[in-house]
Each structure stands twice: as C-alpha cells, then as structure tokens.
C-alpha positions in Angstrom: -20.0 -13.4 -1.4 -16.7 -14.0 0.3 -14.6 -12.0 -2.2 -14.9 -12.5 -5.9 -17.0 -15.7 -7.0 -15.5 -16.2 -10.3 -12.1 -16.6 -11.7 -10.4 -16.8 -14.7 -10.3 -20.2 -16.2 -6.4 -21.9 -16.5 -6.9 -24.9 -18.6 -9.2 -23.6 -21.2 -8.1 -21.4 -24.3 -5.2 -19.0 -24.1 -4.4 -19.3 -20.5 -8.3 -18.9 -19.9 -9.4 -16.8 -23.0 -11.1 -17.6 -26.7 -10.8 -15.7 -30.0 -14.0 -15.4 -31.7 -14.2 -13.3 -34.7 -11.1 -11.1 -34.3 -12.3 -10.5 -30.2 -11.0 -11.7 -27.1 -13.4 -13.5 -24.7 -12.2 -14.9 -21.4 -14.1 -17.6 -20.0 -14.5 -17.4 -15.9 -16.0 -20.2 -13.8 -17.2 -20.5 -10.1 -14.1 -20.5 -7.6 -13.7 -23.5 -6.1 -11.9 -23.9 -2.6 -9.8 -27.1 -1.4 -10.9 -27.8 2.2 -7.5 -29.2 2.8 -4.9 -26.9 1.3 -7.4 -23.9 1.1 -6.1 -23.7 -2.3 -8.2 -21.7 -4.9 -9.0 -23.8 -7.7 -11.3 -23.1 -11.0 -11.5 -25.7 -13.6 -12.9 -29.6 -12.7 -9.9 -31.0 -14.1 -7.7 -28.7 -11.3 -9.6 -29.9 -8.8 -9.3 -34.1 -10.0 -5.6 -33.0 -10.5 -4.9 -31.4 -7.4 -7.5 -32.1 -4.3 -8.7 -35.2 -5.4 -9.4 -36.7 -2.5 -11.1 -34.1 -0.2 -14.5 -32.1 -0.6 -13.8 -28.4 -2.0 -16.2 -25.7 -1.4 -17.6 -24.3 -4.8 -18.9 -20.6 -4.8 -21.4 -22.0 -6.9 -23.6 -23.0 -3.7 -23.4 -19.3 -2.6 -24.7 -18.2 -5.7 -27.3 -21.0 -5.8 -28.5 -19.6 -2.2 -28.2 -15.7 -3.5 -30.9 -16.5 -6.9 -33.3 -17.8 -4.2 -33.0 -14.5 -2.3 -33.3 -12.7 -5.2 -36.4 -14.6 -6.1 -38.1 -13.9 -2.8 -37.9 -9.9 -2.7 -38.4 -6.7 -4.4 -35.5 -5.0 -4.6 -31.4 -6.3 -4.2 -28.6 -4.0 -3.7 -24.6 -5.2 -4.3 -22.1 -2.9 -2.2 -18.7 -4.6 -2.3 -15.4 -2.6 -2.4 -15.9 0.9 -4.1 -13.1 -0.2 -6.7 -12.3 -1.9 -9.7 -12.0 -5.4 -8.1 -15.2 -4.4 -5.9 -17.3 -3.3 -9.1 -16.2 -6.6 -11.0 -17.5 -8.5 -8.3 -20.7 -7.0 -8.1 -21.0 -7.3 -11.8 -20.7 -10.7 -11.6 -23.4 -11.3 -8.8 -25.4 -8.7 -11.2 -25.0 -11.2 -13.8 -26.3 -13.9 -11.3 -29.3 -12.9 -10.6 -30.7 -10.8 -13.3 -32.5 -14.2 -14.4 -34.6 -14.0 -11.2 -35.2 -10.3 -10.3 -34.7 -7.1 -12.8 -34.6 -4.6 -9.8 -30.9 -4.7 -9.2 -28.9 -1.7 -8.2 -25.1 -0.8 -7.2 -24.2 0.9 -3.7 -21.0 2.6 -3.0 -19.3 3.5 0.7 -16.4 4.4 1.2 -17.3 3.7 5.4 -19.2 0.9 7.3 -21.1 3.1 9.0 -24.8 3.9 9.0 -24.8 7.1 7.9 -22.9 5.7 4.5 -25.4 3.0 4.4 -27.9 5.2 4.7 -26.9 7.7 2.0 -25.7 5.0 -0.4 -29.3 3.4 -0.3 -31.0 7.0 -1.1 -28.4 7.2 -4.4 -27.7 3.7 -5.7 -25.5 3.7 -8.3 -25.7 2.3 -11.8 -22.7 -0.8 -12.6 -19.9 1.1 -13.9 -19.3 -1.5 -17.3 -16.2 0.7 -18.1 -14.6 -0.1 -14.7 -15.5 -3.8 -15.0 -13.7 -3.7 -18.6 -10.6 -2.6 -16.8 -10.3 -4.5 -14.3 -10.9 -8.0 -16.6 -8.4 -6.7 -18.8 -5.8 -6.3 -16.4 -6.5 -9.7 -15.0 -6.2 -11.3 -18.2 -2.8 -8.9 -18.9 -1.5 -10.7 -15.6 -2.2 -13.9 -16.5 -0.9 -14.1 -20.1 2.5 -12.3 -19.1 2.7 -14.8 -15.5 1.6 -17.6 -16.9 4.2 -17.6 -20.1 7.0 -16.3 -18.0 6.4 -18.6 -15.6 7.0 -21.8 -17.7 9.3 -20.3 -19.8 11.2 -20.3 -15.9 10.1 -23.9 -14.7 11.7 -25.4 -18.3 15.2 -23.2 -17.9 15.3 -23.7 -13.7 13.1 -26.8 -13.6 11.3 -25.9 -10.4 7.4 -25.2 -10.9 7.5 -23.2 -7.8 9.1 -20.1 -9.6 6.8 -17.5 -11.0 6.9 -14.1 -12.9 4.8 -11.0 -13.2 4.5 -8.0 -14.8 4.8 -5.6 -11.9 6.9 -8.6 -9.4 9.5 -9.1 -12.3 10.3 -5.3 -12.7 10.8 -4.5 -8.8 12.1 -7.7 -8.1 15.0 -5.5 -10.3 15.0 -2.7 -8.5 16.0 -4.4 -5.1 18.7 -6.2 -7.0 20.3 -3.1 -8.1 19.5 -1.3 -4.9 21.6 -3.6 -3.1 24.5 -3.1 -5.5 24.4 0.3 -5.0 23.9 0.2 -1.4 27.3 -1.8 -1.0 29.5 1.8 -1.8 29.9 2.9 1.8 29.9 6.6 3.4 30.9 8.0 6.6 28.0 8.6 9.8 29.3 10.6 12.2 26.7 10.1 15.8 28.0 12.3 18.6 25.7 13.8 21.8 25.1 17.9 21.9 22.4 19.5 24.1 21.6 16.0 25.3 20.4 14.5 21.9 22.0 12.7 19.7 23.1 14.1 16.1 24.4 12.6 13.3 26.8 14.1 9.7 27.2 12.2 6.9 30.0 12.3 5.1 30.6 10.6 1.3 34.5 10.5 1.5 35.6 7.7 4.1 39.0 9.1 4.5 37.7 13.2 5.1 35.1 11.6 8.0 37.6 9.5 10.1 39.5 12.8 10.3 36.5 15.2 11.0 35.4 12.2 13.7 38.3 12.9 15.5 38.5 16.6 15.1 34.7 16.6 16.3 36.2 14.5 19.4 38.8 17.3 20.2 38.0 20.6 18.1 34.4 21.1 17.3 33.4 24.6 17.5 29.7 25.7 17.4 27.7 28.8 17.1 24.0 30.4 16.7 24.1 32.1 13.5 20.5 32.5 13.3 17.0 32.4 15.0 13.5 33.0 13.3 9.6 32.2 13.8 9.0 29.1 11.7 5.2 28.0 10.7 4.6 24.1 10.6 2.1 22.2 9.6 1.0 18.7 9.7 1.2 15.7 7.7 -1.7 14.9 5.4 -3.6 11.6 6.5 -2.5 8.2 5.4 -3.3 6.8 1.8 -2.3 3.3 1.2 1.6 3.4 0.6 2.1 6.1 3.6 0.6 4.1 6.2 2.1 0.9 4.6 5.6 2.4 5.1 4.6 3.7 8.9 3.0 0.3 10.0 6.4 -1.0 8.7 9.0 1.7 10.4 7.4 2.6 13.6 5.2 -1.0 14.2 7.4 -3.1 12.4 4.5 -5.5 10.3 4.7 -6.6 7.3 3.1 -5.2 4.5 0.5 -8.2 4.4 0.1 -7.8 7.7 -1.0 -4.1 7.7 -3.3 -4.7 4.8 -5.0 -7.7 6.7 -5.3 -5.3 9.9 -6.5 -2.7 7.5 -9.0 -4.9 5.7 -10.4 -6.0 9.2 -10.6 -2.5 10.7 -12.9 -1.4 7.8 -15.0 -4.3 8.0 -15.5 -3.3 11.5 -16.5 -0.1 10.8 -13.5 2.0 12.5 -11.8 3.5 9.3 -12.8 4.6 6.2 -11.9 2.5 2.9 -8.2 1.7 3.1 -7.4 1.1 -1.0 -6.5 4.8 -1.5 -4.2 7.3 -3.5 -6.4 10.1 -2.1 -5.4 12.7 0.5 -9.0 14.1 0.6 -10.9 14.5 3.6 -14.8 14.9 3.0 -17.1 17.9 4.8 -18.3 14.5 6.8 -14.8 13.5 8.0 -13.7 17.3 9.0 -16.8 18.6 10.5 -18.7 15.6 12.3 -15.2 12.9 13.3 -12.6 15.6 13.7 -14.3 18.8 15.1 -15.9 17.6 17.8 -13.0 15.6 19.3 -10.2 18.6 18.4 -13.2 21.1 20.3 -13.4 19.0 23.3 -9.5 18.0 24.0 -7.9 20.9 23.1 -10.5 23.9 22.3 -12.0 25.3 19.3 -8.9 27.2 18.1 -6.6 24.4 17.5 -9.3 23.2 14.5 -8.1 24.4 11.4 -10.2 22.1 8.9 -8.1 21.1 5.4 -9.9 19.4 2.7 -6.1 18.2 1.6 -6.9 16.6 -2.1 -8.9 17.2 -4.9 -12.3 15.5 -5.4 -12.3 12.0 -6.7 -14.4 9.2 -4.9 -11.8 7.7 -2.4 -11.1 9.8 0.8 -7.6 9.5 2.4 -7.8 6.6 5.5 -9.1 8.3 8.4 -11.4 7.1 11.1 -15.2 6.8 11.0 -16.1 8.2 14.2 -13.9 10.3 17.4 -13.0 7.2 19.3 -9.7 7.3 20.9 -7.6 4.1 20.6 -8.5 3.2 24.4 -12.4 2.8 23.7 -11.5 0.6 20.5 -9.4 -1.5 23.2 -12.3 -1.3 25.9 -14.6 -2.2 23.5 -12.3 -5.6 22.2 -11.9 -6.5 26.1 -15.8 -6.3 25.9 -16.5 -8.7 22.9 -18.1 -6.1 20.9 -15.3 -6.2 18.1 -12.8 -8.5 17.4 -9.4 -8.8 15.6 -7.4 -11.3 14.2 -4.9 -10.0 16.5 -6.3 -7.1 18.5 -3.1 -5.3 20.4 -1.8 -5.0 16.4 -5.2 -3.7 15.0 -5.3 -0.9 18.1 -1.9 -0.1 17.6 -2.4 0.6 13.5 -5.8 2.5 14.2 -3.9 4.6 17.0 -1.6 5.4 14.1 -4.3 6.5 11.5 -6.5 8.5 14.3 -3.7 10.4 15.4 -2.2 11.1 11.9 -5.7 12.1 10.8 -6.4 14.5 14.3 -3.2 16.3 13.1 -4.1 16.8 9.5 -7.0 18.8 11.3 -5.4 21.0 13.4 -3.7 24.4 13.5 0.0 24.5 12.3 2.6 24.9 15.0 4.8 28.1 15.2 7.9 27.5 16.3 11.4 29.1 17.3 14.0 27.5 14.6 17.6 28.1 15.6 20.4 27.5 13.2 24.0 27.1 14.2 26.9 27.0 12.4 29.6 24.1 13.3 33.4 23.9 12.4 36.1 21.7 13.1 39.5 22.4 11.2 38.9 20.3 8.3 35.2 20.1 8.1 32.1 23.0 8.5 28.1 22.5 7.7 24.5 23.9 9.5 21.8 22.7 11.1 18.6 23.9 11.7 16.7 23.1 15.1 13.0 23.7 17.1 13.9 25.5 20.6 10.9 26.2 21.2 6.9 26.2 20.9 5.2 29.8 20.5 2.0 28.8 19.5 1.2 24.8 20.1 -1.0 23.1 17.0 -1.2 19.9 15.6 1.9 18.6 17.8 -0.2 17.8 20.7 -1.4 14.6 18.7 1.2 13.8 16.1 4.2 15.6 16.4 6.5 15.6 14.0 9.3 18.0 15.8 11.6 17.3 18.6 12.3 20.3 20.7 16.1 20.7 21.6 17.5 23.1 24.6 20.6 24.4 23.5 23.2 24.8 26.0 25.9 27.3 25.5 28.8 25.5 27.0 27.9 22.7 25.8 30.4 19.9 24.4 30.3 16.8 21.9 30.3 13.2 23.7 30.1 9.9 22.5 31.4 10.0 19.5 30.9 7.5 17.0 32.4 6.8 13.9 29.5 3.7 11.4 30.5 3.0 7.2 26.8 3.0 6.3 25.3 2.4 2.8 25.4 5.4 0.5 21.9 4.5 -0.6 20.1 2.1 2.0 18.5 -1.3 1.1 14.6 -1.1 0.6 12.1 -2.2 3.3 8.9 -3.3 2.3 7.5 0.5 3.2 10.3 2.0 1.4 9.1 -0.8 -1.7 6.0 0.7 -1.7 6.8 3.9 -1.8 8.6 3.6 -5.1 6.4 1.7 -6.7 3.6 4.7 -6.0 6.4 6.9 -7.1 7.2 5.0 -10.2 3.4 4.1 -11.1 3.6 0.7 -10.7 0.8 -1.3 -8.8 -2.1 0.1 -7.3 -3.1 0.0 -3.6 -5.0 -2.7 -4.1 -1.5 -4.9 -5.1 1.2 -3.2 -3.1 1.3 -5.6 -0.4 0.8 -8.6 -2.9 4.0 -7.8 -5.1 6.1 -7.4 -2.1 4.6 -10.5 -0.3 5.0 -12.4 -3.8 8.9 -11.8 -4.0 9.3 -12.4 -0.4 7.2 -16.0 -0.5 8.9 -16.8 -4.0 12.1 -16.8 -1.7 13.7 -14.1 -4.4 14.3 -11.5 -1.9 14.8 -12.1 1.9 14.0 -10.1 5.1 16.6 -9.1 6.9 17.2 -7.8 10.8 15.7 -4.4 10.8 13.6 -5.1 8.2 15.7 -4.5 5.0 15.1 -6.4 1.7 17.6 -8.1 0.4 18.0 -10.2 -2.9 18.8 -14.2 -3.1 20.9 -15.6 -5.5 17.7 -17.3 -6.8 15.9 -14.3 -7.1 19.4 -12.9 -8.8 19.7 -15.4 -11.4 15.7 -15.4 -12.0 15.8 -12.0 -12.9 19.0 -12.2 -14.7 17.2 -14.5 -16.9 14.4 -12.8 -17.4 16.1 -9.4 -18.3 17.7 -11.6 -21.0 15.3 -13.4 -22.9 12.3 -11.2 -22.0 13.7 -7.4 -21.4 10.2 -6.0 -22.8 8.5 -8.0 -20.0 10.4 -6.7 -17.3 10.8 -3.3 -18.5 8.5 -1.1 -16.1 8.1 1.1 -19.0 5.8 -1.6 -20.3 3.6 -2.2 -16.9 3.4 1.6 -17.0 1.4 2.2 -20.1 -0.8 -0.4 -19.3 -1.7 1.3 -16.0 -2.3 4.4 -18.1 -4.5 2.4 -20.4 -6.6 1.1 -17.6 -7.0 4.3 -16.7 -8.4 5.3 -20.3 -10.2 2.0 -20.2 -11.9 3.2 -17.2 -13.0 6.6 -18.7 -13.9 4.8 -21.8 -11.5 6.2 -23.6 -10.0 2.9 -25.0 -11.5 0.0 -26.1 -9.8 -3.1 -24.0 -9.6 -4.9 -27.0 -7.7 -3.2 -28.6 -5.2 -3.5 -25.4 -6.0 -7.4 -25.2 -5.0 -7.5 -28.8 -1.4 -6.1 -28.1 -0.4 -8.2 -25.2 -1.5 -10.9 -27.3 1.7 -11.2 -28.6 3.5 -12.5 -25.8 2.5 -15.8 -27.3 5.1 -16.0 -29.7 6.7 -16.9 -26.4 5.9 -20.1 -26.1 5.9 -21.2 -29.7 10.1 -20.6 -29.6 
C-alpha cells in the first residue's frame, strides 16, 4: 500500500473532523500524490489549488487494484508495521475490502524473515480497534493544536511557511534554553599521561588556569588502589540509542538513520526498528547469536541475557549471524540494495556488533585508581590496566586499556573554556525527549527534522543544535499567547492517555472532547 492510504481531510469540518450528536468524527480521504512536487495532498480542492496542472497519483487506484484481489481468492492477510501507525493502516485496507471478501485477518512480525512469516501466518491476529482509536486520536490531537498554532503564527509573522506542534513547540524550547545555559563557561584541562590523553574539568575559570599550570610543573601522581572489576555489556539498541550512536560515531542525521533503518528492515537484515524495548527473544539469543558467538570465539564467551521484560517489540538486533562483510559482498552482488550502501553497512555493523556484545560474557578486569595532586588542586581516577578474563570486548568494547608507567610525566598541556552544559545534537535531542516522554520512536527523527527544516534551529560544525533568532522569536511567541500548548506537561498526558486508549482504558472521545477547546483559539 505504499504507506498509509488515507489521510486526514484539511478543508473539511474542524480541520478535518465533524460533530454529530455530541461525538467527534474525522472524515479521511484517499492520499493523493503531486507528480511534480511529490507533495501529499487529500482533498480535490488542494489538489485544483496547489498541482493544478500536473497528473497526481491517487491511492485510490491501489485500492481499486487491492478489491479485485480480494475478489479473486480465499483468504487476505494485512502485515504492515507491528504498531499503532502499522495497525491503522491495515484497518483501513480491512475497511477496503471487507465489501468483497469476509476472510480477512491481521499478521504481525517483528522480522522479514521466513521464519516470522511463517509463524505469523500459523497465528493471525485479530485488528486491534483499541490501537487504531489511539493512533486516530493522536492524529487528529496534532492536527488541531498544528493547524491553529500555525495560523495563529502566519497572521503575527506573516510567513505561511512557519508551523507549530505539540511535541516541536515544546523542544524547540528546550534547545533555546540549552543554549543559554551552555554559554556559562568552565575550565577543560587535556594533558598526555601513560601515552593517552586525559582530561579535568574544572567549574571555576580562575582555580583551572592555575591548576593548568601547576599540572605543567607540579603534578604528583600515585596508585592508591587496584581491584578485580566485573563489566558487562551494553544492552542492544532501541530507537533513541542507536539514533544518538549513528549520530556520534557515524555522524547522520537522525532522518538519515531512520531511512537506513527503514531500508534495512525491509531487506530483512534487522529486526523492527520502532522500539523502546531492550528485550531479546529465545529466537534472537539462541538461533542469531549462539551460533556466531560458538564459532568465533567458543562456547564460553555466550552468556545469553533476555535484557527486557516481555512486551511485543524486541530491542533492534539482526535477523540472522551475517557479519557486516557478507552484507557488503552480497550489495557488490546485486542481491540487496541501499539507498546508499557504504551508510546502510556501516549502521548494521553498529547494531550487529552492539547486539553480539549484549550476548556475551562480562569482562573482568584489573581497575587501578590513582590519586593526583598538584598544590592547589587534588581528584581520582579510575582506570582498566588490564584484561583477566576477555568477554564481550572482543566485539564492542566499551573500555580502553591504559599501561601505567611509573615515571611517567604530564605533556601537552592544554588549557579549552568549554560549555558548562553542552549544546544538544540531534542524538542527544532524542535522548531527552525518551527521557522526558515526549515522542515515540516512530516521531523522534520527524520533530528534530521539523525544527531543523522549519530553519528554527541550525546545525552546527560537530553537529550541535543551535537556535535561530526565528526559531527564538517563534517560540517566544508561542510561550506567550499559548503557554498551555507548549507546556510538555500537556503533550505528556496525552501520551499517557494514548496509552489508556490503547488498553481501552479511556474512551478517545472523551480525549477529543478536551482538546477541542483549542478552538477558542481562533475565534479571538
């Protein structure tokens, strides 16, 4: 189907919904795609209005081909995304092509791989109605609070290229005031010990000039302590972890990733990549990870961990043992392909590593800590001088080993003013929106892309975020005459309440009915 078939109407009622008899009824029609701008359009008078002179493509044909399919056999099974976007697609195909055959069942994997396939056709599933709820009422959520906050912005800035949302507008605010903070400075201290390079942070500017130079000239060091240390691995990636990797060690954006992700699932080489979860199924431990962890390094570096608890999604790990260099071969070989295939090796390389690790046996290691002093200035650091028993380290280490010399002395000192609190990159975004329950995996990359293509925040060297003056003054004026809308606290509850909607819990009318009020916005 190409993605979702149907979208929310813009012209018609309330921003695309009726009120009949006290109840809220949004009214969807067939997406319809400019063949010029690839814009996505819905309603015929958008498409007279804004690609009026070129042929669009209307999902309606695809539908039109799926009822005669649907005629023609017994039985029709819908497996899109196992999520809420995924089940309101399929309920909408459901919808479809009831008319034309009554044998219509749901499939869930969470892998494009036969022996999901397989499995998911011996269980189908029945359409989860509660999850379809949830996902329309968040879509029609968005689309009040964008729309209205959106004009209310075009009429006070007069530029209809400025939008607003109820998850953009709140951490468009949190990289406005992260930049503030981050222009207080503090001291980094970077000098070379035992051939690797160590850095002190100091918060006084004053107190770490003078221990700079004291580390220079007077720096005194000793072992105070050694003991046996156990270490274990990382758990694997969920979708704001590997979104804040990609970014830090591989340097893409977070669209970027989630493209690469998208396509790498559709190929069959990771597991679904929408994902909160840590867990790691009996399937992903015993038949992907044993057998590779056996082979390369013996049987007694496996050390299985189910990580999570339950729930449907697994964390992202890969579908079968295939090294990064036979996904490469088999590219050179035309039997998959990539929008860009060097990135799409180099982001599964990441994931089958980080999940290889989560497998094996911790590490026990030697941990040294020494004690250093100069005359105005004394702290401790701990570090790994050696392996006594190697584990998960051989694939993703997560540990430097350093050889401490005993005569050794400080060189290369250097003296930065760095931000007290750095600027957000768009891993680091993510990471605090999972932490501050805003977004869901499926957004994350949308929110930060929005801001970024809005021209509200800007990208600079390194990758840090940084705000514009129009993203300043757009959010300036949306704290002021809308502070409910851009309080998280707001997009917060109604995550929670999608989450009752989606145990059934909640009727999401009752939800509709409260954001309703944003109305009054437009009326002022």
């Amino acid at each position: 189907s190409l993605g979702h078939v149907f979208n929310l109407s813009r012209r018609k009622g309330f921003f695309g919904v009726f009120q009949e008899n006290g109840r809220f009824i949004p009214l969807f029609d067939t997406i319809k795609l400019c063949r010029t701008t690839g814009k996505q359009l819905v309603d015929i008078e958008e498409v007279k209005s804004r690609c009026p002179d070129t042929p669009v493509f209307d999902k309606k044909e695809l539908l039109e081909s799926f009822r005669h399919l649907a005629y023609e056999v017994q039985e029709v099974f819908i497996g899109s995304d196992p999520d809420a976007e995924g089940e309101k697609i399929a309920y909408d195909l459901m919808i479809e092509l009831a008319p034309y055959n009554q044998n219509i069942r749901r499939l869930e994997f969470h892998e494009v791989t036969p022996r999901a396939f397989r499995q998911a056709i011996q269980q189908p599933a029945d359409f989860n109605l509660n999850r379809v709820k949830a996902q329309i009422t968040r879509r029609v959520v968005d689309r009040w609070v964008g729309f209205v906050l959106s004009q209310r912005l075009w009429q006070a800035f007069g530029k209809k290229t400025l939008s607003a949302g109820r998850v953009q507008s709140p951490v468009l605010g949190w990289v406005i005031k992260r930049a503030e903070e981050a222009k207080e400075k503090k001291a980094k201290i970077i000098f070379y010990l035992f051939d690797q390079p160590l850095a002190l942070e100091i918060e006084d500017l004053q107190l770490g000039a003078k221990v700079a130079e004291e580390i220079e000239q007077n720096l005194f060091w000793d072992i105070i302590k050694e003991e046996e240390v156990t270490k274990n691995p990382l758990p694997p990636y969920t979708t704001d972890s590997v979104l804040q990797d990609a970014s830090q060690k591989l340097g893409y954006s977070t669209r970027q990733t989630m493209n690469l992700l998208q396509e790498l699932f559709e190929s069959g080489l990771i597991t679904y990549h929408r994902t909160d979860s840590t867990r790691i199924s009996e399937a992903g431990r015993y038949q992907v990870a044993k057998p590779y962890i056996v082979s390369h390094f013996g049987e007694e570096f496996f050390f299985p961990r189910a990580w999570g608890e339950g729930g449907a999604h697994e964390g992202i790990r890969p579908t079968r043992a295939r090294e990064a260099a036979e996904i490469r071969y088999m590219v050179g070989a035309s039997l998959l392909s990539f929008s860009n295939p060097d990135q799409a090796v180099k982001l599964y390389e990441l994931i089958f590593r980080r999940f290889m690790a989560s497998q094996m046996r911790p590490a026990k290691v030697m941990v040294t800590t020494i004690s250093f002093k100069t005359p105005s200035y004394e702290w401790e650091e701990d570090f790994v001088t050696q392996i006594l028993q190697e584990g998960f380290e051989k694939m993703y280490p997560t540990f430097n080993i350093i050889k401490i010399q005993k005569e050794a002395c400080p060189e290369k000192v250097q003296l930065k003013h760095i931000p007290k609190i750095e600027l957000f990159t768009e891993g680091t975004l993510v990471q605090e929106m999972k932490k501050r329950g805003l977004g869901r995996p499926s957004t994350y990359a949308e929110i930060v892309t929005t801001l970024i293509q809005r021209h509200y925040v800007k990208v600079l060297p390194g990758g840090r975020l940084y705000p514009t003056k129009l993203g300043q003054q757009v959010y300036e004026y949306l704290k002021e005459h809308f502070p409910r809308e851009v309080d998280e606290k707001l997009t917060r509850q109604l995550e929670e309440a999608m989450d009752k909607i989606e145990a059934g819990i909640v009727d999401f009318q009752e939800i509709l009915q409260q954001a309703y009020e944003i109305r009054h916005y437009l009326e002022e």
